[in-house]
BAPA-757759 format. One record per residue (C-alpha): residue number from 1; residue in three letters; x, y, z. Coordinates in pm, whole numbers, plus 50000, padded with zeros to 5 digits. Layout:
BEGIN
+------+------+-------+-------+-------+
! resi ! resn !     u !     v !     w !
+------+------+-------+-------+-------+
!  NUM !  ALA !     X !     Y !     Z !
...
+------+------+-------+-------+-------+
***
This chain:
BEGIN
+------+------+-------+-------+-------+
! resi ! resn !     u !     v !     w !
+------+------+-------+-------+-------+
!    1 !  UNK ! 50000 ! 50000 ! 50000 !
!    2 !  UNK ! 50245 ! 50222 ! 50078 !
!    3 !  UNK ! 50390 ! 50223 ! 49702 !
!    4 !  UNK ! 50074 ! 50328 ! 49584 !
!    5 !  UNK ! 50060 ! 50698 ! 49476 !
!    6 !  UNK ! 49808 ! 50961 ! 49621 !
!    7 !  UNK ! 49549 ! 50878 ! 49361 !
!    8 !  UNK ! 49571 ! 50508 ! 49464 !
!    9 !  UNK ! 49483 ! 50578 ! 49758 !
!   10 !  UNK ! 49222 ! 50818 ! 49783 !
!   11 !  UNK ! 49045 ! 50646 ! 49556 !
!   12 !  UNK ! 49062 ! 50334 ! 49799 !
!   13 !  UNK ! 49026 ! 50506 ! 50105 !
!   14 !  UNK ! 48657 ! 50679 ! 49935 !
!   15 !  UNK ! 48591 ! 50296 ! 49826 !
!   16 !  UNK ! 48597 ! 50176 ! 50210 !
!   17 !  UNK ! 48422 ! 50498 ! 50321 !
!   18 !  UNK ! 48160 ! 50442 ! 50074 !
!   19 !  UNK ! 48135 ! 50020 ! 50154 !
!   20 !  UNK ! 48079 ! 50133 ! 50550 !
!   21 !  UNK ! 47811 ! 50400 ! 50404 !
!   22 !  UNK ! 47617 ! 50168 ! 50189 !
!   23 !  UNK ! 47666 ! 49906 ! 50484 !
!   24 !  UNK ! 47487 ! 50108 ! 50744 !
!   25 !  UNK ! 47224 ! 50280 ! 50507 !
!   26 !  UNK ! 47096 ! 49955 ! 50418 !
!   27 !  UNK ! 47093 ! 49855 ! 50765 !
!   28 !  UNK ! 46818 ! 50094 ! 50812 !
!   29 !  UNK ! 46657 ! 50032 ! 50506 !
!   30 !  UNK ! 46787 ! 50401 ! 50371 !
!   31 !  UNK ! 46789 ! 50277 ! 49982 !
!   32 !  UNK ! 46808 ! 50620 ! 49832 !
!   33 !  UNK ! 47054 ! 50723 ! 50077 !
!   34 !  UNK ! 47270 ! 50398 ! 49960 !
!   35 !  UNK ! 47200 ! 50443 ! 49610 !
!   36 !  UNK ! 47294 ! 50790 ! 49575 !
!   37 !  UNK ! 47633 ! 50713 ! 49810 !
!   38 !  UNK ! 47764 ! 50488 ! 49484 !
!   39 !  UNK ! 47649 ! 50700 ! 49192 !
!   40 !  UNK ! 47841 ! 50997 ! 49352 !
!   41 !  UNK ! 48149 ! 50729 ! 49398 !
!   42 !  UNK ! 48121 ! 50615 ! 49060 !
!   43 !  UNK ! 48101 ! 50970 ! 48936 !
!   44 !  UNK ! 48459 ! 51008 ! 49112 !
!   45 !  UNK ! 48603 ! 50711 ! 48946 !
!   46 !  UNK ! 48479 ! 50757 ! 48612 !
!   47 !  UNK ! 48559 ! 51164 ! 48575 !
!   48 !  UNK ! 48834 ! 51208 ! 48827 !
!   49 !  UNK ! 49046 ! 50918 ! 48917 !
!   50 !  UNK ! 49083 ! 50746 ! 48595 !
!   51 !  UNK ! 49085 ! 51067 ! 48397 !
!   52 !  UNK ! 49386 ! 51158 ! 48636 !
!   53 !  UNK ! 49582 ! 50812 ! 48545 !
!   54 !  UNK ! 49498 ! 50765 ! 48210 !
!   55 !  UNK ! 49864 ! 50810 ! 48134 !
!   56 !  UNK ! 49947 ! 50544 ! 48373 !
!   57 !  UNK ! 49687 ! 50312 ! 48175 !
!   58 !  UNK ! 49884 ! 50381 ! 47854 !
!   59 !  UNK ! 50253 ! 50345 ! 47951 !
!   60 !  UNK ! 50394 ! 50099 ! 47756 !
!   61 !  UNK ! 50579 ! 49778 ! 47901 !
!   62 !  UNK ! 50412 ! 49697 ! 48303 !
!   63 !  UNK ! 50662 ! 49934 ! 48544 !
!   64 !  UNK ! 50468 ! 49904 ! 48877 !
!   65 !  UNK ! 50298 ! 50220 ! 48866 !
!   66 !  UNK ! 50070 ! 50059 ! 48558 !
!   67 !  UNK ! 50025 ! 49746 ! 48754 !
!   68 !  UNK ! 49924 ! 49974 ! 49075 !
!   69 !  UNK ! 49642 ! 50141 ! 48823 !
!   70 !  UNK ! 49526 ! 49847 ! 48691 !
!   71 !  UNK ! 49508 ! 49666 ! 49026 !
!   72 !  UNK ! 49326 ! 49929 ! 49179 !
!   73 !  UNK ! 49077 ! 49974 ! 48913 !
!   74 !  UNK ! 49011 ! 49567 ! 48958 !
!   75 !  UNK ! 48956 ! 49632 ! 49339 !
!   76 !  UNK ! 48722 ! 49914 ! 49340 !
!   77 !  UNK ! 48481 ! 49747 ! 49056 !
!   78 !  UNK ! 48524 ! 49422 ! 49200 !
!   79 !  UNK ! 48383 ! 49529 ! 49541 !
!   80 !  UNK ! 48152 ! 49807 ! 49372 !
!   81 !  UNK ! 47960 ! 49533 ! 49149 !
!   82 !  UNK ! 47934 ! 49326 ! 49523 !
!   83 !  UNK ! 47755 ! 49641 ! 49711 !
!   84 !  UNK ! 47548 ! 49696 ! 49419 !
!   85 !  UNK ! 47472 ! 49334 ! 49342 !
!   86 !  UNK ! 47068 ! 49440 ! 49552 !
!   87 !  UNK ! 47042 ! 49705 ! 49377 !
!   88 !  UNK ! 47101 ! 49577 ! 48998 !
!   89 !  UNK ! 47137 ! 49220 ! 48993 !
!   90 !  UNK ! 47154 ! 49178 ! 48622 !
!   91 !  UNK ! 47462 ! 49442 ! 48549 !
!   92 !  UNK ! 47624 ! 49336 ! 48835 !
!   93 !  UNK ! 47644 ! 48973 ! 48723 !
!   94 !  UNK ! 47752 ! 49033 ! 48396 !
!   95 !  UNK ! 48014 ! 49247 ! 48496 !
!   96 !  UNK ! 48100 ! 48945 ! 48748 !
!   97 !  UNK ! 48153 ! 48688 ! 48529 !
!   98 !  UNK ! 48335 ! 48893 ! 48293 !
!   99 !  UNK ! 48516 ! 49063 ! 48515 !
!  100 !  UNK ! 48580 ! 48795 ! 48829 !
!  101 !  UNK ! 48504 ! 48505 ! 48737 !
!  102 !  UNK ! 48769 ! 48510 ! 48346 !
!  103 !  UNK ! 49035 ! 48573 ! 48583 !
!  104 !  UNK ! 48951 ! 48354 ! 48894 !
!  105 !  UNK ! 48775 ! 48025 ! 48819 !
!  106 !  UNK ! 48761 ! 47935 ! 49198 !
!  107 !  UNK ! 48579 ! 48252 ! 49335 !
!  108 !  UNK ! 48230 ! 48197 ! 49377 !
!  109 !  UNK ! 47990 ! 48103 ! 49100 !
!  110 !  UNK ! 47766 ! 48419 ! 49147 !
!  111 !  UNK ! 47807 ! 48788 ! 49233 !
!  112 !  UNK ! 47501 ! 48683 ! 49475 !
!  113 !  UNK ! 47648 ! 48439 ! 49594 !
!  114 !  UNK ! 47947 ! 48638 ! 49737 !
!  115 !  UNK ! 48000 ! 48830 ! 50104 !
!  116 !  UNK ! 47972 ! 49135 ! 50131 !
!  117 !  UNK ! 48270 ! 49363 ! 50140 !
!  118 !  UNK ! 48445 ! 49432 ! 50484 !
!  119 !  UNK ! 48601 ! 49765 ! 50537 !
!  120 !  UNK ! 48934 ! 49813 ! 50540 !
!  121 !  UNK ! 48982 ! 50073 ! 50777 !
!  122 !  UNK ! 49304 ! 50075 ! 50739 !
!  123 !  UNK ! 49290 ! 50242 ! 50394 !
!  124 !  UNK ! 49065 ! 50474 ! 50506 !
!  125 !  UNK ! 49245 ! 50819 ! 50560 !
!  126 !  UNK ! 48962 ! 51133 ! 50610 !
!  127 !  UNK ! 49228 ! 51362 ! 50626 !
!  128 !  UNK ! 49320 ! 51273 ! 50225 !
!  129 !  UNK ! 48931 ! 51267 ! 50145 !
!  130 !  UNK ! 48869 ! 51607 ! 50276 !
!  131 !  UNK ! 49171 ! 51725 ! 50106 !
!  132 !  UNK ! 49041 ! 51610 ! 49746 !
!  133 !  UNK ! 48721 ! 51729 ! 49787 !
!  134 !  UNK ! 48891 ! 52072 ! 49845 !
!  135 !  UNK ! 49075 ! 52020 ! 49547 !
!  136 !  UNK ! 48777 ! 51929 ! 49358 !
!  137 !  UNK ! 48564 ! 52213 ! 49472 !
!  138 !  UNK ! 48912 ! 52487 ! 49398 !
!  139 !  UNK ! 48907 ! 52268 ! 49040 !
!  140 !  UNK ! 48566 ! 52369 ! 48958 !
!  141 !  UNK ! 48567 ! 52697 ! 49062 !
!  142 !  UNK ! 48894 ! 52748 ! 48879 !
!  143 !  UNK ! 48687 ! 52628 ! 48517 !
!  144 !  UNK ! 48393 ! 52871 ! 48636 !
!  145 !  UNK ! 48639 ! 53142 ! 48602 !
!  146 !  UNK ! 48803 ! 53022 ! 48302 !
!  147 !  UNK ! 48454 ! 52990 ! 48125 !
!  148 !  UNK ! 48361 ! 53368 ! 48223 !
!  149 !  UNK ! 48677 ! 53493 ! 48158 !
!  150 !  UNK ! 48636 ! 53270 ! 47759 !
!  151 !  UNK ! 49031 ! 53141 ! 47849 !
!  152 !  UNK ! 49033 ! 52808 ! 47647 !
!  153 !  UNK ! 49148 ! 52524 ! 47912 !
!  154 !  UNK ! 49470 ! 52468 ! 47650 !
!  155 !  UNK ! 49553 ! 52820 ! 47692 !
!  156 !  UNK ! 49810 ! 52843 ! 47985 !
!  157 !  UNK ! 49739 ! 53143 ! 48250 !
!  158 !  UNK ! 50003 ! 53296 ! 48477 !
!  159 !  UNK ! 49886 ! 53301 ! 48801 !
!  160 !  UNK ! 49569 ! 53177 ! 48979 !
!  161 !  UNK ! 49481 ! 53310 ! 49376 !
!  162 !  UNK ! 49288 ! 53091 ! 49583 !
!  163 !  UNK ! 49142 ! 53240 ! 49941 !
!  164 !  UNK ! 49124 ! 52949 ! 50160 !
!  165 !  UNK ! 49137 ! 52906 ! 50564 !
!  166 !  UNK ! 49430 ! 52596 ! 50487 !
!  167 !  UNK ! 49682 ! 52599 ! 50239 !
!  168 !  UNK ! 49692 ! 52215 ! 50048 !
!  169 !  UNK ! 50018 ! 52007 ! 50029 !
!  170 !  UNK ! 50279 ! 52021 ! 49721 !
!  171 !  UNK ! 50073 ! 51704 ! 49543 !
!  172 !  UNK ! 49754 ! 51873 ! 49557 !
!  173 !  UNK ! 49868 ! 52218 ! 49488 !
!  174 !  UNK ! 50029 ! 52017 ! 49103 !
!  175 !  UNK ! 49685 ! 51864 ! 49021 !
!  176 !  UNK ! 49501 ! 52204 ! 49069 !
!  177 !  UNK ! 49773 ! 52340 ! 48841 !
!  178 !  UNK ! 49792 ! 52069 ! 48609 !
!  179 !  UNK ! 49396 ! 52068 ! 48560 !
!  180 !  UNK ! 49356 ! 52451 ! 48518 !
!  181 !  UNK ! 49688 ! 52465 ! 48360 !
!  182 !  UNK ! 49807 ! 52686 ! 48546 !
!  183 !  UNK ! 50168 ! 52832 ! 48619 !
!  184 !  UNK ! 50164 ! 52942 ! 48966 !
!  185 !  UNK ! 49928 ! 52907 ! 49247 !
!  186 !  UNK ! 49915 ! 53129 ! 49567 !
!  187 !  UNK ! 49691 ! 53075 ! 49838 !
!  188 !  UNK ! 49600 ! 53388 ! 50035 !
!  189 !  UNK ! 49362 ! 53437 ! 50377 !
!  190 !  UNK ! 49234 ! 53715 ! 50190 !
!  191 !  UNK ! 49095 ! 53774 ! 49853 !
!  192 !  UNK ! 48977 ! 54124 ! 49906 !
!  193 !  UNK ! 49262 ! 54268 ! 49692 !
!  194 !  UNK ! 49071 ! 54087 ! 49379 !
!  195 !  UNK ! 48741 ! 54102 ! 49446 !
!  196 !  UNK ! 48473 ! 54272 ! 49669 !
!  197 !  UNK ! 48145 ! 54208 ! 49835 !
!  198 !  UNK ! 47815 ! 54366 ! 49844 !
!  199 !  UNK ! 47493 ! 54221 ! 50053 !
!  200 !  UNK ! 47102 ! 54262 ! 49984 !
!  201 !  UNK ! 46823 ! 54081 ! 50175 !
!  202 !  UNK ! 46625 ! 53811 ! 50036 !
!  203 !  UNK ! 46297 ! 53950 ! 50061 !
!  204 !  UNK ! 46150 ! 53579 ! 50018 !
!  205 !  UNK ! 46279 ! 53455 ! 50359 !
!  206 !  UNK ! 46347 ! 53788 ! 50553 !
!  207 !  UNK ! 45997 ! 53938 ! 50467 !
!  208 !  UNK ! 45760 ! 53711 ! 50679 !
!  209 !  UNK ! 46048 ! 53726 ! 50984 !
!  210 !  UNK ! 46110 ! 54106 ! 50998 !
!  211 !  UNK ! 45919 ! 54225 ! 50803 !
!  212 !  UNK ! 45868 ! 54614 ! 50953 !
!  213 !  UNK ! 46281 ! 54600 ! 51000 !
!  214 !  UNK ! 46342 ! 54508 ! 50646 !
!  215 !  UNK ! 46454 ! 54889 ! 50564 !
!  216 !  UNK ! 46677 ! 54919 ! 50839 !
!  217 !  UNK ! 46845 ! 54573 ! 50754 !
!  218 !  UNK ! 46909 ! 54711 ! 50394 !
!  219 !  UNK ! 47063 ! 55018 ! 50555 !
!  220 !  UNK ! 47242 ! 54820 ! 50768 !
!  221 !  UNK ! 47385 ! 54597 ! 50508 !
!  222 !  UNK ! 47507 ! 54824 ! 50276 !
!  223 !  UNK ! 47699 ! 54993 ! 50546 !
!  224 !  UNK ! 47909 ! 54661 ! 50628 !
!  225 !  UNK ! 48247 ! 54577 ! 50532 !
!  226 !  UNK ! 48211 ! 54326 ! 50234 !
!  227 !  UNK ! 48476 ! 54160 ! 50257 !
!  228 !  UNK ! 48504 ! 54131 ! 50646 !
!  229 !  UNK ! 48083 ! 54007 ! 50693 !
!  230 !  UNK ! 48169 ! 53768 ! 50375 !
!  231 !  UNK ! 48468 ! 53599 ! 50599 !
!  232 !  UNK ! 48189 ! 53600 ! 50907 !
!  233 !  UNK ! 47904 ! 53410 ! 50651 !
!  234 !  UNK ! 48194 ! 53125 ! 50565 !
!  235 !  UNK ! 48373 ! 53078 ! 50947 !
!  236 !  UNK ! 48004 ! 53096 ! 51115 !
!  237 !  UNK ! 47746 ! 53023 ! 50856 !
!  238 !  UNK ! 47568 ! 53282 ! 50981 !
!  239 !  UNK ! 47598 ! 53707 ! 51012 !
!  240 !  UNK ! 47500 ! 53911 ! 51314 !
!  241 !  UNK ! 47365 ! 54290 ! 51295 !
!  242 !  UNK ! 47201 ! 54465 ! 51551 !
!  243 !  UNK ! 46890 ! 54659 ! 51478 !
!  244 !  UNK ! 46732 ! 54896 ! 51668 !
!  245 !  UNK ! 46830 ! 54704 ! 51970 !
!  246 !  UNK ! 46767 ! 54353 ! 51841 !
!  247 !  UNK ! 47025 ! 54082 ! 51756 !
!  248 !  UNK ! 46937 ! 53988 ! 51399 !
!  249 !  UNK ! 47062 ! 53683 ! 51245 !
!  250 !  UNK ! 47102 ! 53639 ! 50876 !
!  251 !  UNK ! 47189 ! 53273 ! 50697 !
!  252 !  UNK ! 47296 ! 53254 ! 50349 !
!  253 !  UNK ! 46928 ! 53177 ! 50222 !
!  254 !  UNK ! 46856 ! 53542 ! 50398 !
!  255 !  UNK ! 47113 ! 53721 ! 50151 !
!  256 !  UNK ! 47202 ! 53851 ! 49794 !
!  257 !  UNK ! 47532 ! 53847 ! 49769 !
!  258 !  UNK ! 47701 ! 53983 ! 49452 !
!  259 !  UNK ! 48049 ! 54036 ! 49417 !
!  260 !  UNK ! 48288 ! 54296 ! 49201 !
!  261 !  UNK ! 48621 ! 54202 ! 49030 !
!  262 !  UNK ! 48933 ! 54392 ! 48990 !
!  263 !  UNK ! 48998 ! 54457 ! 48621 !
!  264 !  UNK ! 49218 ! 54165 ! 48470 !
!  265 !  UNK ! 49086 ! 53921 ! 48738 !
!  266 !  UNK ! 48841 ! 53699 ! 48721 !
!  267 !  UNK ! 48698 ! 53542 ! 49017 !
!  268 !  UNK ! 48447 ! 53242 ! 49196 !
!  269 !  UNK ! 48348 ! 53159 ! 49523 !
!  270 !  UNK ! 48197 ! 52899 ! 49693 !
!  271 !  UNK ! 48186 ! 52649 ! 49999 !
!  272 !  UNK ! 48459 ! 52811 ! 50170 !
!  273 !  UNK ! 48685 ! 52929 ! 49862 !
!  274 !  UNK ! 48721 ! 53210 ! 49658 !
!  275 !  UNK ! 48938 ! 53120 ! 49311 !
!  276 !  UNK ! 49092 ! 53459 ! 49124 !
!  277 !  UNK ! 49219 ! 53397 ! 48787 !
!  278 !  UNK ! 49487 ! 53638 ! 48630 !
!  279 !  UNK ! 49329 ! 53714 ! 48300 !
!  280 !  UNK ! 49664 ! 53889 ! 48171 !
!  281 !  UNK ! 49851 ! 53686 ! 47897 !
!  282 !  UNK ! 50207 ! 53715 ! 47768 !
!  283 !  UNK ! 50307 ! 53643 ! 47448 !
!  284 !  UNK ! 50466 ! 53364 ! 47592 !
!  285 !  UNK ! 50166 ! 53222 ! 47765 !
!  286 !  UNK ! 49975 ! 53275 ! 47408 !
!  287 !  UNK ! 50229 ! 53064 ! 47219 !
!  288 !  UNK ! 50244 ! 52804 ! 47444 !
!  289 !  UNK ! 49858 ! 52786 ! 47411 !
!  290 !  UNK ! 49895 ! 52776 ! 47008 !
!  291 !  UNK ! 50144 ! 52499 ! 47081 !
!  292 !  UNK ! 49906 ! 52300 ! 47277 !
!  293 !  UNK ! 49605 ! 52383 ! 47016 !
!  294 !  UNK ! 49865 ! 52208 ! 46742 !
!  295 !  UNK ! 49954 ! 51937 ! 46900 !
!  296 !  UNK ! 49553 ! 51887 ! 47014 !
!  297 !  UNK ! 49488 ! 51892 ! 46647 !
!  298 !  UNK ! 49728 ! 51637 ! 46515 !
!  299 !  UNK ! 49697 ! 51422 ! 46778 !
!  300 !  UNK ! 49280 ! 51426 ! 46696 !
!  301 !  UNK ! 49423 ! 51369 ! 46315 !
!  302 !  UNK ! 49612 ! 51063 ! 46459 !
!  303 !  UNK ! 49327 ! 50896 ! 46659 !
!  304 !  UNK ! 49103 ! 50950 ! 46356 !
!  305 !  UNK ! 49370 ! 50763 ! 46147 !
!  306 !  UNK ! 49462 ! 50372 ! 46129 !
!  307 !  UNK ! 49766 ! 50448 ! 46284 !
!  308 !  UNK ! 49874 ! 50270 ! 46604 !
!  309 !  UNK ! 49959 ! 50442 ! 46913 !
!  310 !  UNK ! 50317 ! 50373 ! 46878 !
!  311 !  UNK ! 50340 ! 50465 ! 46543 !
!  312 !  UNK ! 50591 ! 50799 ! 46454 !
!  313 !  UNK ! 50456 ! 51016 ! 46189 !
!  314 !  UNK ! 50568 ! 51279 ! 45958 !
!  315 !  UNK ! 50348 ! 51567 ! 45987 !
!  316 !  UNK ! 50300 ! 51861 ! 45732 !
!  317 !  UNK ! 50152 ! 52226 ! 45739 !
!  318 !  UNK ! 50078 ! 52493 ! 45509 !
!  319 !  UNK ! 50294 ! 52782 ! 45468 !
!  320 !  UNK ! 50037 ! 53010 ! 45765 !
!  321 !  UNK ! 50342 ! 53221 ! 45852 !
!  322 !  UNK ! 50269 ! 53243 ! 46213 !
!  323 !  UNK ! 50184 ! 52898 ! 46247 !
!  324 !  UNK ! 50524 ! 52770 ! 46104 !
!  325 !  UNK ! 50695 ! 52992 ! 46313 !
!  326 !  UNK ! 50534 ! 52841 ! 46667 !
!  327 !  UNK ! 50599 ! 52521 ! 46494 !
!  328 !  UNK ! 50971 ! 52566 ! 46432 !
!  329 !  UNK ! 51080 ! 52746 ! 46775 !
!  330 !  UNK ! 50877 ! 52454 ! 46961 !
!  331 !  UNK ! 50946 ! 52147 ! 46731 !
!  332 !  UNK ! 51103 ! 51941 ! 46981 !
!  333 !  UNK ! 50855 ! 51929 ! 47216 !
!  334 !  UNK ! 50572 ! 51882 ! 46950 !
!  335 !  UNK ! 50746 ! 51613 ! 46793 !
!  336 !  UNK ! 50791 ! 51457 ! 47111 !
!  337 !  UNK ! 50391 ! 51470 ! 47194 !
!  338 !  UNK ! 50289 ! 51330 ! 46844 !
!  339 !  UNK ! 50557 ! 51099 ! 46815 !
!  340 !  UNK ! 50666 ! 51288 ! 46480 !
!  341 !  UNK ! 50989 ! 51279 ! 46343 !
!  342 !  UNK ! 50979 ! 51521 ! 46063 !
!  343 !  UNK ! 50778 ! 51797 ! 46058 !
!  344 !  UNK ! 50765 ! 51970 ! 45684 !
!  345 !  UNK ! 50653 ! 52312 ! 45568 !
!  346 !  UNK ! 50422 ! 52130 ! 45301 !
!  347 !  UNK ! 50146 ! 51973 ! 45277 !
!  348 !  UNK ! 50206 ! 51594 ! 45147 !
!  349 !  UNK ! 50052 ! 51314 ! 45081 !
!  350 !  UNK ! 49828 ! 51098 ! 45402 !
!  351 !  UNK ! 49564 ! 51232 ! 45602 !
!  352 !  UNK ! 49489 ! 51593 ! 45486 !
!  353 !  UNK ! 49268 ! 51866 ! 45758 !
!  354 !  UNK ! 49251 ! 52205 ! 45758 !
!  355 !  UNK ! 49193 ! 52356 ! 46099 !
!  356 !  UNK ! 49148 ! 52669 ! 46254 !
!  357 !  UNK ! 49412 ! 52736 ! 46549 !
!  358 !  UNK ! 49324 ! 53021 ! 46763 !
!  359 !  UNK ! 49142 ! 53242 ! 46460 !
!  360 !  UNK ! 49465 ! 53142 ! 46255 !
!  361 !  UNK ! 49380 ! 52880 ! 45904 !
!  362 !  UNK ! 49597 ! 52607 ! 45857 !
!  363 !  UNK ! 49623 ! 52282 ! 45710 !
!  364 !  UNK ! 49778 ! 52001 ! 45839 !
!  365 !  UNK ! 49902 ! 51670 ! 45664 !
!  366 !  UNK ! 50029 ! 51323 ! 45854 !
!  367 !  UNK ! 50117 ! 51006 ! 45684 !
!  368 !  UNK ! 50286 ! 50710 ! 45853 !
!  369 !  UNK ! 50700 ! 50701 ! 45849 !
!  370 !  UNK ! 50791 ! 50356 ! 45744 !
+------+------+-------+-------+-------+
***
């Protein structure tokens, strides 16, 4: 266990949390409780933790850390298909025999004839669940921004802020950055610098509890410090004002809360964290997004091809002066992603496409180098 990597275990420590869940849900007959505990697991495995080791999937030869994948992958559906077994018998037992029963001829003839999974508590670790989540939540917030903001994900950006109570370790810190593609991160207590905070009440809830103070709670909440009262609403889940004497207290269902960004920043908040995108882009940060756009495009030419994965290629392009020019200062490293070993400044004969990169018209050509 210990040689797995992070992902290996998370993902095994949210399989035993979510085998104890189901366990004691359906000990108290709580079926949509149990149901909705695996679809929200499976949505983690499926979009998250075998997006995240794809590349381990695909190495070629078996080093351990393909073996740790593919082991891992075989434990969670094995025990997943066992939990679920009540819940869809048919699935389940078709992915048994396939699954189980091709690779060990002594386990039991039947998913439903099988135990039920004990938890390892062992391979539990809350501590590392909490953690992802965080990451998940700072992930999504981060593609919010990027969306408003109209940043393709392939485009790099400089700098991303995230306000946070806890800084996250090294590991986490790369995924976020690797996933937003991202240069730097910096966490901050305070995101006040980028973005500001302005309260209204919600008439629907406030109106039939105070109803005759409903001015003088407007008054009173434009008057606060944003940014202060917002910190207050996260640590306490709740905001205090007096009013004519009175201790009022708002929730989040009581308020409109809108926010203001800094010019060149682009920001998101929610459950605890405020993300703050740098919207600025160097030239450098632009070419390295063409280079990614190229290298997106032949490698869609490549899995659109009969080519095998291991197979090197000689790729062409038209003569789109700006387009050759990214492609000769950053040849290496585009060769190296496509597996290409000549790149020409002509179209040839193969698989022809012409493309639009970032506004810019090109064509590209790749044929097989035997």
């Amino acid at each position: 266990i210990s040689s797995l990597n992070m992902m290996d275990k998370w993902v095994l420590s949210k399989l035993n949390s979510v085998v104890q869940g189901v366990d004691e849900f359906l000990a108290e007959y709580k079926i949509f409780e149990a149901s909705r505990l695996m679809q929200e697991f499976i949505d983690d495995v499926s979009n998250w933790y075998i997006r995240r080791s794809r590349e381990r999937f695909w190495l070629g030869g078996m080093p351990q850390t393909k073996i740790d994948a593919y082991m891992t992958l075989f434990t969670i559906l094995d025990e997943l298909i066992k939990i679920a077994a009540p819940f869809i018998p048919f699935l389940t037992e078709e992915i048994y025999q396939n699954l189980v029963r091709t690779n060990d001829k002594n386990a039991p003839k039947s998913v439903h004839l099988c135990d039920f999974p004990v938890v390892n508590k062992d391979l539990i670790d809350k501590n590392l669940e909490e953690n992802m989540d965080s990451v998940l939540k700072i992930v999504n917030l981060g593609r919010a921004c990027r969306n408003e903001a109209n940043i393709k994900t392939r485009q790099p950006i400089g700098k991303m802020y995230i306000g946070a109570t806890k800084t996250l370790g090294n590991e986490f810190i790369q995924i976020i950055a690797e996933e937003l593609n991202v240069k730097e991160i910096i966490f901050t207590s305070d995101a006040t610098d980028f973005i500001s905070y302005a309260f209204k009440p919600q008439m629907r809830t406030l109106g039939p509890k105070y109803g005759k103070l409903l001015n003088d709670i407007r008054t009173a909440l434009q008057l606060l410090d944003g940014a202060k009262a917002f910190s207050e609403l996260n640590e306490k889940g709740e905001l205090a004002l007096i009013i004519k004497g009175e201790e009022i207290i708002l929730t989040k269902d009581d308020l409109l809360i809108s926010t203001a960004q800094k010019e060149g920043y682009i920001a998101a908040s929610e459950a605890g964290f405020t993300t703050v995108i740098d919207t600025e882009l160097t030239n450098e940060l632009i070419e390295e997004g063409f280079v990614r756009e190229i290298i997106s495009k032949i490698q869609t030419m490549r899995k659109d091809s009969d080519l095998l994965v291991q197979d090197h290629i000689i790729v062409g392009c038209d003569k789109n002066k700006k387009i050759a020019t990214i492609i000769e200062k950053n040849a290496d490293l585009i060769k190296k992603e496509v597996l290409a070993d000549i790149i020409e400044n002509k179209i040839s004969n193969g698989i022809i496409k012409e493309w639009k990169v970032n506004g810019e018209n090109v064509t590209f050509s790749i044929r097989k180098n035997k």
